[in-house]
Structure formats: structure tokens, C-alpha cells
Biotite code that builds the C-alpha atoms (Angstrom):
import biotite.structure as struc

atoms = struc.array([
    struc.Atom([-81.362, 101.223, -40.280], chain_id="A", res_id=1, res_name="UNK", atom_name="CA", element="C"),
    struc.Atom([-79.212, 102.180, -43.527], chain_id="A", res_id=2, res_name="UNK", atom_name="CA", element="C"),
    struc.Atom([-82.046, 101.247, -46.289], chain_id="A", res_id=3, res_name="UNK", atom_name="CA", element="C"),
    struc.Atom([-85.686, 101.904, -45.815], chain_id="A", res_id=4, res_name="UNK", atom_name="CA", element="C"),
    struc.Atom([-86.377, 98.403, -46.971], chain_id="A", res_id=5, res_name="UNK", atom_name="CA", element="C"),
    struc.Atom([-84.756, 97.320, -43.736], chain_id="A", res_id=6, res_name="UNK", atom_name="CA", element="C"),
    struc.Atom([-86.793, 98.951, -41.664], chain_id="A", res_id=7, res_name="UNK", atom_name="CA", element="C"),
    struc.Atom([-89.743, 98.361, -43.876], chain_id="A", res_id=8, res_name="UNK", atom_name="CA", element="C"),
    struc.Atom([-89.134, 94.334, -42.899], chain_id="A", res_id=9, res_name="UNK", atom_name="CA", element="C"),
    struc.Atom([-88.989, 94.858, -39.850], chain_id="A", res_id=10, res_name="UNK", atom_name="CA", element="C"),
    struc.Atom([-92.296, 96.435, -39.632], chain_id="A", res_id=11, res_name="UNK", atom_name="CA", element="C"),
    struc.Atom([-93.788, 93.545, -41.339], chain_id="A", res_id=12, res_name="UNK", atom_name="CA", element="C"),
    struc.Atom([-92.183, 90.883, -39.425], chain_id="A", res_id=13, res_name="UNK", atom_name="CA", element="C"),
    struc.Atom([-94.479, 89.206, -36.770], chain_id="A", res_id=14, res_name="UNK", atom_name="CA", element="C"),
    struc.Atom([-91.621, 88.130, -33.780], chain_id="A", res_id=15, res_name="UNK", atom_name="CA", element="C"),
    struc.Atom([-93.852, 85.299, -32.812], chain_id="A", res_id=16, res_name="UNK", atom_name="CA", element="C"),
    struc.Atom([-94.508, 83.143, -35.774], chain_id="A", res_id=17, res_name="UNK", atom_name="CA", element="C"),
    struc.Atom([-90.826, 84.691, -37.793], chain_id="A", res_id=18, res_name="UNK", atom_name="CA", element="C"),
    struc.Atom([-92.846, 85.210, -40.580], chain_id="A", res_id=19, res_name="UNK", atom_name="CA", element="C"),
    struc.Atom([-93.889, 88.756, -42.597], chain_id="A", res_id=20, res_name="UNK", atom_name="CA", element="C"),
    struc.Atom([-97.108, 89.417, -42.116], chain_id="A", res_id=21, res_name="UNK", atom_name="CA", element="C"),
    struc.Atom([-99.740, 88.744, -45.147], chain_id="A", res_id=22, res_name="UNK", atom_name="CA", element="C"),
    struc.Atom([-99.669, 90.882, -47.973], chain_id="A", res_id=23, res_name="UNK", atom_name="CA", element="C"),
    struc.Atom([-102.093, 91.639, -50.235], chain_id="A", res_id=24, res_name="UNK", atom_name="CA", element="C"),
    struc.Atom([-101.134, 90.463, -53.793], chain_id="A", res_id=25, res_name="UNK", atom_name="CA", element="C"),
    struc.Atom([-97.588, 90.880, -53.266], chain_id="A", res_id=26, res_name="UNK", atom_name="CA", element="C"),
    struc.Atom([-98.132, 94.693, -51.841], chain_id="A", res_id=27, res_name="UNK", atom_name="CA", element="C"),
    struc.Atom([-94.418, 94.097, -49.727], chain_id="A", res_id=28, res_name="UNK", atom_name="CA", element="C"),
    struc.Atom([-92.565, 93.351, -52.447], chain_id="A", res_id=29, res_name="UNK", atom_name="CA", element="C"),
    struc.Atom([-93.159, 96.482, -54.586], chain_id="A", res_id=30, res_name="UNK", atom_name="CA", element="C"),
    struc.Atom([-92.863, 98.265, -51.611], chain_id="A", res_id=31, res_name="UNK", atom_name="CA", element="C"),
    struc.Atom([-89.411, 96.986, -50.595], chain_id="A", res_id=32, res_name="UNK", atom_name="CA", element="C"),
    struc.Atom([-88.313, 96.949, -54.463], chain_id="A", res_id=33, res_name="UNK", atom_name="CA", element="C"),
    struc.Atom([-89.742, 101.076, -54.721], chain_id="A", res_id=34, res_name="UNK", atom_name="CA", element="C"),
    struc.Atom([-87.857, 101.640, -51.232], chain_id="A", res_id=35, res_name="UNK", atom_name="CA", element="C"),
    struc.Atom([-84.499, 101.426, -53.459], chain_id="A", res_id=36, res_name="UNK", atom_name="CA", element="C"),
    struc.Atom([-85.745, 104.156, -56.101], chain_id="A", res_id=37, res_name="UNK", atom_name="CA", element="C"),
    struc.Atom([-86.724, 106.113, -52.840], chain_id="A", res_id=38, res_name="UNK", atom_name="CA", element="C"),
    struc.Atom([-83.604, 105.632, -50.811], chain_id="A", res_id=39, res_name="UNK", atom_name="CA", element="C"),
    struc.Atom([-81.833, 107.117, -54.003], chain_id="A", res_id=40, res_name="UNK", atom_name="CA", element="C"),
    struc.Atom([-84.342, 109.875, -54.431], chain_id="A", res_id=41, res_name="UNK", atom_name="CA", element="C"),
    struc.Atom([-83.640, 110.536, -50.550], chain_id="A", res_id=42, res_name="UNK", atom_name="CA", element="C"),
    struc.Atom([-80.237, 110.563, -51.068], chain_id="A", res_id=43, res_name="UNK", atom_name="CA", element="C"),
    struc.Atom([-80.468, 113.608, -53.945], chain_id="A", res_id=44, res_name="UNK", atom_name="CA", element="C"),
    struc.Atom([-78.821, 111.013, -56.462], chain_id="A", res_id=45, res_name="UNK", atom_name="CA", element="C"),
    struc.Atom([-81.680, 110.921, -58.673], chain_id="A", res_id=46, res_name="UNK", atom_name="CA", element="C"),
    struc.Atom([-84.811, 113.332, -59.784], chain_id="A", res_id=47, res_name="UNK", atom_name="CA", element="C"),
    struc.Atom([-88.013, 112.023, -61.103], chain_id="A", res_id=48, res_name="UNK", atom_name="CA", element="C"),
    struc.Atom([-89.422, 114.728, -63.683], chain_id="A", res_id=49, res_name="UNK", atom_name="CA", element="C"),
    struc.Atom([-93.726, 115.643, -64.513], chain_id="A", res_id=50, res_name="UNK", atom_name="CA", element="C"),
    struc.Atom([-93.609, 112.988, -66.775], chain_id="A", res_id=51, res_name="UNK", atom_name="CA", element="C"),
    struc.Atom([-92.602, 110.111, -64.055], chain_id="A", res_id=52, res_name="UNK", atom_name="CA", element="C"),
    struc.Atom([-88.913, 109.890, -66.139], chain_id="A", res_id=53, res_name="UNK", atom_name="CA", element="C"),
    struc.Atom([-86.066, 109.255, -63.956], chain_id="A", res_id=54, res_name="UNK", atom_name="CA", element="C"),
    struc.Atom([-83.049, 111.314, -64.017], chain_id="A", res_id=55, res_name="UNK", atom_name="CA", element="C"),
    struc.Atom([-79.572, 111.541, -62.219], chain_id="A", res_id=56, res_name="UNK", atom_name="CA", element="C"),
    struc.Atom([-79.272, 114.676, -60.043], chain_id="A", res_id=57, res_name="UNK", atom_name="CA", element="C"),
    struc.Atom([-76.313, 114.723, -58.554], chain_id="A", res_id=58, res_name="UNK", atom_name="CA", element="C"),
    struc.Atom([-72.722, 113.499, -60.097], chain_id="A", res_id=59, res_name="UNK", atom_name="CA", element="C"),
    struc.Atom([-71.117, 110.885, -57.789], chain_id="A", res_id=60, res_name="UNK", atom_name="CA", element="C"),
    struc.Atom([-71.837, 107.548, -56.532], chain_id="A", res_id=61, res_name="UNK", atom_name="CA", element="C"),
    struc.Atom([-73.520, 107.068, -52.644], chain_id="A", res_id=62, res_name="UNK", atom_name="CA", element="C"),
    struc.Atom([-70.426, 105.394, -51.499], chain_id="A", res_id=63, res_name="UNK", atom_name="CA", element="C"),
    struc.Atom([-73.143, 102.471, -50.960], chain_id="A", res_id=64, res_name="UNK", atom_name="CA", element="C"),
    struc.Atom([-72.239, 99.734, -52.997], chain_id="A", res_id=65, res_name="UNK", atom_name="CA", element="C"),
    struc.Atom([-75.660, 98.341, -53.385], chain_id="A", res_id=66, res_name="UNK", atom_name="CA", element="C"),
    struc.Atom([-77.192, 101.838, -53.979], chain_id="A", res_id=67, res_name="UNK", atom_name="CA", element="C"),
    struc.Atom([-74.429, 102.414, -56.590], chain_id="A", res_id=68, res_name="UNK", atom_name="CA", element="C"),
    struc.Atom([-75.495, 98.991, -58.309], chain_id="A", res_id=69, res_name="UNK", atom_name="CA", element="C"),
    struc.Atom([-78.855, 100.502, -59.254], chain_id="A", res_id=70, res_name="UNK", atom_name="CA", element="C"),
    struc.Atom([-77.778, 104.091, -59.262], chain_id="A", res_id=71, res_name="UNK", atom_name="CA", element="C"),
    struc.Atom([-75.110, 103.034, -61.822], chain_id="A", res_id=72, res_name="UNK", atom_name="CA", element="C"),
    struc.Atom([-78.303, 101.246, -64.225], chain_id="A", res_id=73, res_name="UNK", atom_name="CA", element="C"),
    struc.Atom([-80.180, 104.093, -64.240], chain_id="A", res_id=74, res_name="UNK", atom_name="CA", element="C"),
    struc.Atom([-77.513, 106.370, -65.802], chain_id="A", res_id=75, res_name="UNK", atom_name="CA", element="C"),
    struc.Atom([-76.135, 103.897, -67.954], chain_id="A", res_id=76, res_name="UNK", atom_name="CA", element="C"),
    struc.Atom([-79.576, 103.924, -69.562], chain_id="A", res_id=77, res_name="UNK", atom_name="CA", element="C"),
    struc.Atom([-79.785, 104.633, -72.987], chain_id="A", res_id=78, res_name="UNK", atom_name="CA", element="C"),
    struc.Atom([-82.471, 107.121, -72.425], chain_id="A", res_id=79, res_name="UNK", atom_name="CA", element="C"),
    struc.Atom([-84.727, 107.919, -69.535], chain_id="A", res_id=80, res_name="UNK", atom_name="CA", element="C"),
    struc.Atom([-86.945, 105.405, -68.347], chain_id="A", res_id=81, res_name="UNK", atom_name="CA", element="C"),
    struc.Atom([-90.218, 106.055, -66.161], chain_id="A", res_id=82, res_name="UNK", atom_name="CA", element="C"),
    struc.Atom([-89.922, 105.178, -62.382], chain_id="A", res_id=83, res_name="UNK", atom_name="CA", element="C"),
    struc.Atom([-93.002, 102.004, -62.852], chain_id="A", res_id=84, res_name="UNK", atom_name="CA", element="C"),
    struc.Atom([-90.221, 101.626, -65.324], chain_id="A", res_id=85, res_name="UNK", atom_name="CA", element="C"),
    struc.Atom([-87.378, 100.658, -62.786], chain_id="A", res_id=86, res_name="UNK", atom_name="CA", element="C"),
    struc.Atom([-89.548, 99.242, -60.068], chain_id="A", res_id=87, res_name="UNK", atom_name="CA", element="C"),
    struc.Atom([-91.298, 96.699, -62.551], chain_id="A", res_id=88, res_name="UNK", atom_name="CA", element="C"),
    struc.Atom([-87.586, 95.854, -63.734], chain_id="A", res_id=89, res_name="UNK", atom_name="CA", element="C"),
    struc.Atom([-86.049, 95.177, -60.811], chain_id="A", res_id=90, res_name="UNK", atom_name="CA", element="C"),
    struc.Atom([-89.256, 93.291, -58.956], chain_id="A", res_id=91, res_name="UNK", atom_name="CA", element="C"),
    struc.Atom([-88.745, 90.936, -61.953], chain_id="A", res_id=92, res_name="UNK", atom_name="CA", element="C"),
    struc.Atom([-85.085, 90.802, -61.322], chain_id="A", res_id=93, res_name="UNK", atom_name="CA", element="C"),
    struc.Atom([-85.118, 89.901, -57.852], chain_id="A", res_id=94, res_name="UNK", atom_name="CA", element="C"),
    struc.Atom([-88.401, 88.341, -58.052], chain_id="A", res_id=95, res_name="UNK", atom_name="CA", element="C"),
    struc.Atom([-88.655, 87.913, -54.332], chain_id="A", res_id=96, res_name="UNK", atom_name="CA", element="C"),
    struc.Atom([-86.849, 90.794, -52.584], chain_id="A", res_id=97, res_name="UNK", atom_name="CA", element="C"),
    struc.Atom([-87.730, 89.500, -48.824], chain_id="A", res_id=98, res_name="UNK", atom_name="CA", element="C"),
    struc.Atom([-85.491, 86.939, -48.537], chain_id="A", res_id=99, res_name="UNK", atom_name="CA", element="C"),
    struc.Atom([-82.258, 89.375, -49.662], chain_id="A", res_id=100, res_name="UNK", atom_name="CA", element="C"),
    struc.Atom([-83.418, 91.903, -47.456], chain_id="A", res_id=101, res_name="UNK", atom_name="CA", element="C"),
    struc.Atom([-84.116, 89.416, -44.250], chain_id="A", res_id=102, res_name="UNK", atom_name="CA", element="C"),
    struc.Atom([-80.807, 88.091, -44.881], chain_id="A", res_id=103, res_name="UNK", atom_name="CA", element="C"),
    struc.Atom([-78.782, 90.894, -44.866], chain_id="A", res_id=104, res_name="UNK", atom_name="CA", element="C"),
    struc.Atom([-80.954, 91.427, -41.393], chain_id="A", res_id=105, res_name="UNK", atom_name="CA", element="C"),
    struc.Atom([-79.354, 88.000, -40.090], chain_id="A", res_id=106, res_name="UNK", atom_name="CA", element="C"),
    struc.Atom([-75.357, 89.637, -41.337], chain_id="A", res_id=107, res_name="UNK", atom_name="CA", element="C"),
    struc.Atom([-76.149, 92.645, -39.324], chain_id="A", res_id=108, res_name="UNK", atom_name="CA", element="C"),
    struc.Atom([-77.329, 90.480, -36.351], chain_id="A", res_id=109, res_name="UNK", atom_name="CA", element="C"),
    struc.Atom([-80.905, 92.378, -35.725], chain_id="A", res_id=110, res_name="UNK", atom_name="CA", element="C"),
    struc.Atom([-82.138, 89.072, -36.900], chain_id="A", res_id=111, res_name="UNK", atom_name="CA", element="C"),
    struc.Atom([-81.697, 84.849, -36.478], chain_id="A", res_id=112, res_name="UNK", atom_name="CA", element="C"),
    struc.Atom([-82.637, 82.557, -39.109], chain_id="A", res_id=113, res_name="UNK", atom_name="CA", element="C"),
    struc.Atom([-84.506, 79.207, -37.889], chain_id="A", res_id=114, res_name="UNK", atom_name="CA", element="C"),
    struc.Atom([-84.825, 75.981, -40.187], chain_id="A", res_id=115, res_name="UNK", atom_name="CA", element="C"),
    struc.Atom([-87.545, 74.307, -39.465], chain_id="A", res_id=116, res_name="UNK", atom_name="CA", element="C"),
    struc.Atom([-90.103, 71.763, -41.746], chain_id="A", res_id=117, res_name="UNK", atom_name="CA", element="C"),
    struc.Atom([-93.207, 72.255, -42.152], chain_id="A", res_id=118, res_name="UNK", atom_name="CA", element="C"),
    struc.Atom([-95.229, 68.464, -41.382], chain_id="A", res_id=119, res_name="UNK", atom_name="CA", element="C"),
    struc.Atom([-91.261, 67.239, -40.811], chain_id="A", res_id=120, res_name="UNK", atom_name="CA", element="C"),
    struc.Atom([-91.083, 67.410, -44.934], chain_id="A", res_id=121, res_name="UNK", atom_name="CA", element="C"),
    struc.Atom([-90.932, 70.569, -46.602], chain_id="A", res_id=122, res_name="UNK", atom_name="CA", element="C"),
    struc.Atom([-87.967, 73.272, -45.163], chain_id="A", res_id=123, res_name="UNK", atom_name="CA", element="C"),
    struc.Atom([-88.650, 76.865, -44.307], chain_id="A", res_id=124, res_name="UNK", atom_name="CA", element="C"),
    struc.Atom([-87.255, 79.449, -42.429], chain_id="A", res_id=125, res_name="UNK", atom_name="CA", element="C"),
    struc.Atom([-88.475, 81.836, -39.847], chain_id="A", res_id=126, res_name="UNK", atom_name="CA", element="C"),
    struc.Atom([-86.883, 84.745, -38.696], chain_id="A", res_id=127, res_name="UNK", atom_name="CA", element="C"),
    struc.Atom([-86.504, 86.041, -35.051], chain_id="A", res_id=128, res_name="UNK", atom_name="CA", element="C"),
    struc.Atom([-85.781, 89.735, -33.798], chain_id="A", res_id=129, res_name="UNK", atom_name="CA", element="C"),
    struc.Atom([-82.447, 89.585, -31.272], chain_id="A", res_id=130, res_name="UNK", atom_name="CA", element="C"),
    struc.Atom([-83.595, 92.659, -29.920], chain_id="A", res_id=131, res_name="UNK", atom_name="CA", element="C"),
    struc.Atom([-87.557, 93.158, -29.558], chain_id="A", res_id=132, res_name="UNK", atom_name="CA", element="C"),
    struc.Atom([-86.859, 96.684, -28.643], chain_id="A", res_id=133, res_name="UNK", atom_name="CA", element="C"),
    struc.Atom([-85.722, 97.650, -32.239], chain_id="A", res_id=134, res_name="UNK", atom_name="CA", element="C"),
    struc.Atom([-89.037, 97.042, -34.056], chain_id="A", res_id=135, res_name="UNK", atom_name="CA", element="C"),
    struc.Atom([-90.984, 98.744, -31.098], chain_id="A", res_id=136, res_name="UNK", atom_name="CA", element="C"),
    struc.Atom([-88.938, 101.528, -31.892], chain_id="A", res_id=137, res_name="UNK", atom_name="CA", element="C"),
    struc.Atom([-89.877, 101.298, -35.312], chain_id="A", res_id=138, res_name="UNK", atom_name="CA", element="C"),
    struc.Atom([-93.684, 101.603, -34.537], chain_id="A", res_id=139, res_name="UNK", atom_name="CA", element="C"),
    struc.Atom([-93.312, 103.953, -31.809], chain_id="A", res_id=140, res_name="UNK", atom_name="CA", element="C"),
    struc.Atom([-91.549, 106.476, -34.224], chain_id="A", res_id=141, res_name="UNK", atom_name="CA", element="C"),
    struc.Atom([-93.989, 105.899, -36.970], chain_id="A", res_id=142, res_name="UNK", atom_name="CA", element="C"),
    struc.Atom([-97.040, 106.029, -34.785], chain_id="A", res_id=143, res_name="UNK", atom_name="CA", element="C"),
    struc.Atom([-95.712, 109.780, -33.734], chain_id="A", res_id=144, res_name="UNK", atom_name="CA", element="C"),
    struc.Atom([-95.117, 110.823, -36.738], chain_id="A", res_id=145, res_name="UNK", atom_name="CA", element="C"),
    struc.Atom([-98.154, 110.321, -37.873], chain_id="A", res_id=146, res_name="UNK", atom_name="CA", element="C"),
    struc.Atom([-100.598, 110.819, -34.718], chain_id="A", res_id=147, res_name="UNK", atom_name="CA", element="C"),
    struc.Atom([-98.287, 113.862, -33.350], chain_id="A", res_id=148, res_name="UNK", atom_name="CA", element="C"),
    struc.Atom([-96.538, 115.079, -35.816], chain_id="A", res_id=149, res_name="UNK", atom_name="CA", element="C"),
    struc.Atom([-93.032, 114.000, -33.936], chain_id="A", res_id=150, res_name="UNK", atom_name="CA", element="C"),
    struc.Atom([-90.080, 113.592, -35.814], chain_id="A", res_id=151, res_name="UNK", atom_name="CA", element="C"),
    struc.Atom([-91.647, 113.690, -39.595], chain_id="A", res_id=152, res_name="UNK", atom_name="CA", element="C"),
    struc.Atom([-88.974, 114.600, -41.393], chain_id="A", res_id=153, res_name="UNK", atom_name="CA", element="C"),
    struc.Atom([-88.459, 113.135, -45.753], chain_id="A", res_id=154, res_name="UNK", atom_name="CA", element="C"),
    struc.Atom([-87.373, 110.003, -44.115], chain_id="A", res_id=155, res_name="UNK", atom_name="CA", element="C"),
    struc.Atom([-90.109, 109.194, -41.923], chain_id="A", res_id=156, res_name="UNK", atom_name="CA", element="C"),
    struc.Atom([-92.429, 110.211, -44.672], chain_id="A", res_id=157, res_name="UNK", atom_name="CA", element="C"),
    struc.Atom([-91.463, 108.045, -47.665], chain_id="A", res_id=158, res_name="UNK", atom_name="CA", element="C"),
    struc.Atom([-91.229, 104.992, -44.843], chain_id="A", res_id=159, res_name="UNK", atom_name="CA", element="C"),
    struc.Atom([-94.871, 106.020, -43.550], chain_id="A", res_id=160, res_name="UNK", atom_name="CA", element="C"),
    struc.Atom([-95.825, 106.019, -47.478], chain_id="A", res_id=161, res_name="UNK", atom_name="CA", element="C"),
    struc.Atom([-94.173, 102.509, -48.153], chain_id="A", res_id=162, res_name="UNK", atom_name="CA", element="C"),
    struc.Atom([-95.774, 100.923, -45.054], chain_id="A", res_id=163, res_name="UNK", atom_name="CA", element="C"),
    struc.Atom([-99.197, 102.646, -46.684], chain_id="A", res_id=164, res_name="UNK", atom_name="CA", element="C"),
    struc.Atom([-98.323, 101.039, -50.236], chain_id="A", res_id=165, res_name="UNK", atom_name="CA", element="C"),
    struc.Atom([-97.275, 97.774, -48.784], chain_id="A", res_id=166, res_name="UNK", atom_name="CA", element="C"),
    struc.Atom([-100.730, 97.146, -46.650], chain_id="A", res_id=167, res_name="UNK", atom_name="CA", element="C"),
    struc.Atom([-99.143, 97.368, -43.443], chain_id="A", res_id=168, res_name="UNK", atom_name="CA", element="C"),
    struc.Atom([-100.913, 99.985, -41.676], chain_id="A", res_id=169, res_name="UNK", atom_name="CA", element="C"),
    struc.Atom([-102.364, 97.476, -39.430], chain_id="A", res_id=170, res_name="UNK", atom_name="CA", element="C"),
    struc.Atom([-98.905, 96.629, -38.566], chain_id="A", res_id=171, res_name="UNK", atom_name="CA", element="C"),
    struc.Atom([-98.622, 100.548, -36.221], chain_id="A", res_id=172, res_name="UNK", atom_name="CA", element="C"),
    struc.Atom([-101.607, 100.971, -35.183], chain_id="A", res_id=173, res_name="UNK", atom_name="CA", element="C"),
    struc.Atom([-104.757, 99.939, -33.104], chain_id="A", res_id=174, res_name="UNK", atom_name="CA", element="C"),
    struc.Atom([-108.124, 99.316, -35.057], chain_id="A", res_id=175, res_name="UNK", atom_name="CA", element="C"),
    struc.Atom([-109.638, 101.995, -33.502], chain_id="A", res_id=176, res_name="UNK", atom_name="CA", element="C"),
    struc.Atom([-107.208, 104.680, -34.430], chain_id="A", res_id=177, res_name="UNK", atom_name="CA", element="C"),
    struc.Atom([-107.050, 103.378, -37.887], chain_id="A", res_id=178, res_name="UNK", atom_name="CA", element="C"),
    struc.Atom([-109.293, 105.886, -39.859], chain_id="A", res_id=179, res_name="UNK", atom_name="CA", element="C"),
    struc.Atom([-107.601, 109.247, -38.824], chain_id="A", res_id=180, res_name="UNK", atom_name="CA", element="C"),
    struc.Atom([-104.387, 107.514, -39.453], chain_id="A", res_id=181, res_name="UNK", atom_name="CA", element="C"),
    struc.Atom([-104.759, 106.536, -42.882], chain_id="A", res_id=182, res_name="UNK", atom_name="CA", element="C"),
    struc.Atom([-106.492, 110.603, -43.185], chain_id="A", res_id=183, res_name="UNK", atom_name="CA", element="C"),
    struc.Atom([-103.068, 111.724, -41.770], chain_id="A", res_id=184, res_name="UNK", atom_name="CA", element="C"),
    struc.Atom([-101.041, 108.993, -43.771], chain_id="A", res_id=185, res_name="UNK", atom_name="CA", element="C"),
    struc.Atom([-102.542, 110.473, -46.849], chain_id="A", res_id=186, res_name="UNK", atom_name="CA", element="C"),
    struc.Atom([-101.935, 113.763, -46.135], chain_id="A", res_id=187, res_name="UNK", atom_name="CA", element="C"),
    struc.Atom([-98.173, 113.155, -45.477], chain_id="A", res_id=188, res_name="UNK", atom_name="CA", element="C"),
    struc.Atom([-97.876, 111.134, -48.554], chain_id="A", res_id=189, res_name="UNK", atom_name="CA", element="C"),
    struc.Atom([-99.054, 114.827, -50.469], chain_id="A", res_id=190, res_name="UNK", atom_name="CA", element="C"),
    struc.Atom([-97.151, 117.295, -48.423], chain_id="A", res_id=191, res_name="UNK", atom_name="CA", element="C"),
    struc.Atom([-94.468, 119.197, -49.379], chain_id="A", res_id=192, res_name="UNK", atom_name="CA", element="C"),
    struc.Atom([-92.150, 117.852, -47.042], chain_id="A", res_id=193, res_name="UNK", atom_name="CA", element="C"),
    struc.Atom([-91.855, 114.765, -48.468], chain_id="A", res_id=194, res_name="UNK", atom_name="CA", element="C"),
    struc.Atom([-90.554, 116.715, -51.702], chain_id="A", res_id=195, res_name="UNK", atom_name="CA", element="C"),
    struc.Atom([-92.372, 116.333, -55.159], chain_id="A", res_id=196, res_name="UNK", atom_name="CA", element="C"),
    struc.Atom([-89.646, 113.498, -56.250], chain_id="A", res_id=197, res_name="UNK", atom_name="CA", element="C"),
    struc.Atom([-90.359, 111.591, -53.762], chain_id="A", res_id=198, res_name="UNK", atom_name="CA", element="C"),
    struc.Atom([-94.091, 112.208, -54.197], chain_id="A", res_id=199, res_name="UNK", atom_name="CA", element="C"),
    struc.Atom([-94.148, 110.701, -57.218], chain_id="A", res_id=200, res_name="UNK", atom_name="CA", element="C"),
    struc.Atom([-91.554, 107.776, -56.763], chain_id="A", res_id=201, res_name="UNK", atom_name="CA", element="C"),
    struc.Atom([-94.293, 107.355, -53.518], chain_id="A", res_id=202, res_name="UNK", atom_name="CA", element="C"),
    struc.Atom([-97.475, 107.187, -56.307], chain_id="A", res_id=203, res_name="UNK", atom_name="CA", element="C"),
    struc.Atom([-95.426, 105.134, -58.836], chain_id="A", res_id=204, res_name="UNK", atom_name="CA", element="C"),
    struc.Atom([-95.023, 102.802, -56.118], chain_id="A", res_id=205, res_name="UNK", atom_name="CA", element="C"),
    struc.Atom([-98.725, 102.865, -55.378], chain_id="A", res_id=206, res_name="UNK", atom_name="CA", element="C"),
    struc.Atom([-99.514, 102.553, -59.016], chain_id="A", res_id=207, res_name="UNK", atom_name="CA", element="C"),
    struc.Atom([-97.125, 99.795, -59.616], chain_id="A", res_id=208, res_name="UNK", atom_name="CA", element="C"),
    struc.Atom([-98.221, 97.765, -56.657], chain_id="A", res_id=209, res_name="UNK", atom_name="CA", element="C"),
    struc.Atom([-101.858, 98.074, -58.032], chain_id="A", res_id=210, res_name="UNK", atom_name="CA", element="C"),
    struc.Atom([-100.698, 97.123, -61.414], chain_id="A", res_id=211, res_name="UNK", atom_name="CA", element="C"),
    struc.Atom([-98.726, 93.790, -60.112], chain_id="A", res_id=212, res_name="UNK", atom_name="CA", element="C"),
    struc.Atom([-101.933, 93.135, -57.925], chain_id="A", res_id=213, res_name="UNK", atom_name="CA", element="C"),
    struc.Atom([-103.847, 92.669, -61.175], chain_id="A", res_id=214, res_name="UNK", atom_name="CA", element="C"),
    struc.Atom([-101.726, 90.937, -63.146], chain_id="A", res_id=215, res_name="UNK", atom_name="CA", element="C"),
    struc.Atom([-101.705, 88.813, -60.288], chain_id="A", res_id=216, res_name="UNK", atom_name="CA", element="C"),
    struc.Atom([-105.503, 88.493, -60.614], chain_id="A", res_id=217, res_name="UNK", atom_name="CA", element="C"),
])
């Protein structure tokens, strides 16, 4: 997948009912907003600083015209803005980010849309996987990344971090294996290989998700 808010979806997406599964006070949608600051951070496009301040690091659009969009707002800023900063922004923005992301799922053709009616009255749409296999992939990566150590590499981190910030844990692995996995989750979330800017786009997604949750409340 090109954005980690694509595969962060798909993760959440239960094939059988089309649905995301439930998350807590909105958890997914900070997640899949933050993925955007991190896909940026990933991409060495911008630096976040000690004091959480976002800055550009490299000169030069992505090439991504999507990326550029938000790339383009941060440096246009008047001054530096925090990273909660930019996530709170463009959660408000988009408001619900699922739907864009889902869609652009259905363009690419990983996904279907189905209208159906819920008590033949009010219309909503489920979403079905054309290929199983990809979001098995998905969980099969994450779940060695994490348990084995197999192919954790920046990416794999900030998407193990997101599925951690968005409440989807559940989503990779069994109950039982649970407990070490959030240890290990942790752990990846505060190594060094996940790079301190994306460490602390990670925590201001954590932070931010927290803060919406009791806002919420």
C-alpha cells in the first residue's frame, strides 16, 4: 500500500460484516489522520523538533499529490505549529477520514462498495476485500514484526504504533498472545529504529487520540 492509512483500514476492516471494527472514542480516526504527518515524517519531508514543532526537512515536494497538499500547509505556515497542532486541524477538516480513505480503496480495486439499508430505510455502505489474501498479509507481516522481529524496519514500526494508537491490537493477534505483544509493541514504539521524529509524531498521535477521547466524554 502507498499510505499507511491504507493499510491501517485494512487492518480494521472486518471482511464479513464490511464494516471497521469498533473504535474506542474515535481512536481510528486520529490514527488514520496522524498516519499523514507520519507518512511525511517517513518520507524525510518534514522534522518534528524537542518541543513537538513541525518543520520542513527536506526542499521538494513527494511527487504525491495528496502528500504535497498537506506538505505544502505546513510550510506555508506562518510559523511553526506543534504536531497535536496539525493532527487536531486536519481531524476537524476531514471530520471523518474513513470514508476518503475506504474510497480511494474501492478506485484502487482492493475494495467493493455495497449499498444496502439498514430495516429497508436508512442507506449504508459496507465494504468488501476483492482479495482476502491482502489483509492476511497485512497481519501476517505485523504479527512478525512484532513476535519475531521479521521485517521491522521505520515502516512497519510507525504502522505497528498506529494500529497501537488506534485500539486495534486485537485486530493481529490472539487473546492469549496479547500481553507480550503490547510489551513488544511498546518497546518498538521507543526504539531507535523508528527514529526520534517519528517517535514523537507516534506520542502526539497517542496524546491527541486521548485528548479527542475526552472531549468526546
Amino acid at each position: 500500500m502507498q499510505y499507511l492509512s491504507q493499510d491501517l483500514i485494512l487492518l480494521a476492516l472486518n471482511p464479513q460484516t464490511g464494516k471497521t471494527r469498533f473504535s474506542w472514542y474515535a481512536a481510528l480516526e486520529y490514527g488514520l489522520v496522524g498516519s499523514l504527518l507520519l507518512d511525511l515524517v517517513l518520507r524525510g519531508k518534514l522534522e518534528i523538533d524537542n518541543d513537538n514543532r513541525v518543520f520542513g526537512a527536506i526542499a521538494g515536494n513527494t511527487g504525491d499529490e495528496f502528500l504535497d497538499r498537506h506538505l505544502n500547509e505546513v510550510l506555508a505556515s506562518s510559523r511553526p505549529r506543534t504536531a497535536r497542532f496539525w493532527i487536531t486541524r486536519w481531524r476537524r477538516r476531514y471530520r471523518w477520514f474513513q470514508p476518503i480513505v475506504l474510497q480511494n480503496l474501492v478506485d484502487l480495486g482492493v475494495l467493493e462498495r455495497q449499498e444496502q439499508r439498514i430495516l429497508g430505510l436508512f442507506p449504508t455502505q459496507r465494504y468488501f476485500l476483492t482479495d482476502e489474501s491482502m489483509q492476511r498479509e497485512i497481519v501476517q507481516q505485523i504479527r512478525a514484526a512484532v513476535l519475531e522481529g521479521i521485517g521491522l524496519n521505520s515502516r512497519m514500526a510507525a504502522l505497528i504504533s498506529l494500529m497501537q494508537a488506534s485500539h486495534l491490537t486485537d485486530a493481529a493477534f490472539r487473546p492469549e498472545e496479547r500481553p507480550e505483544a503490547r510489551s513488544r509493541i511498546r518497546a518498538i514504539a521507543e526504539g531507535e529504529l523508528v527514529g526520534k521524529a517519528v517517535s514523537k509524531a507516534i506520542f502526539t498521535i497517542q496524546a491527541t487520540t486521548l485528548l479527542g477521547a475526552i472531549n468526546v466524554r
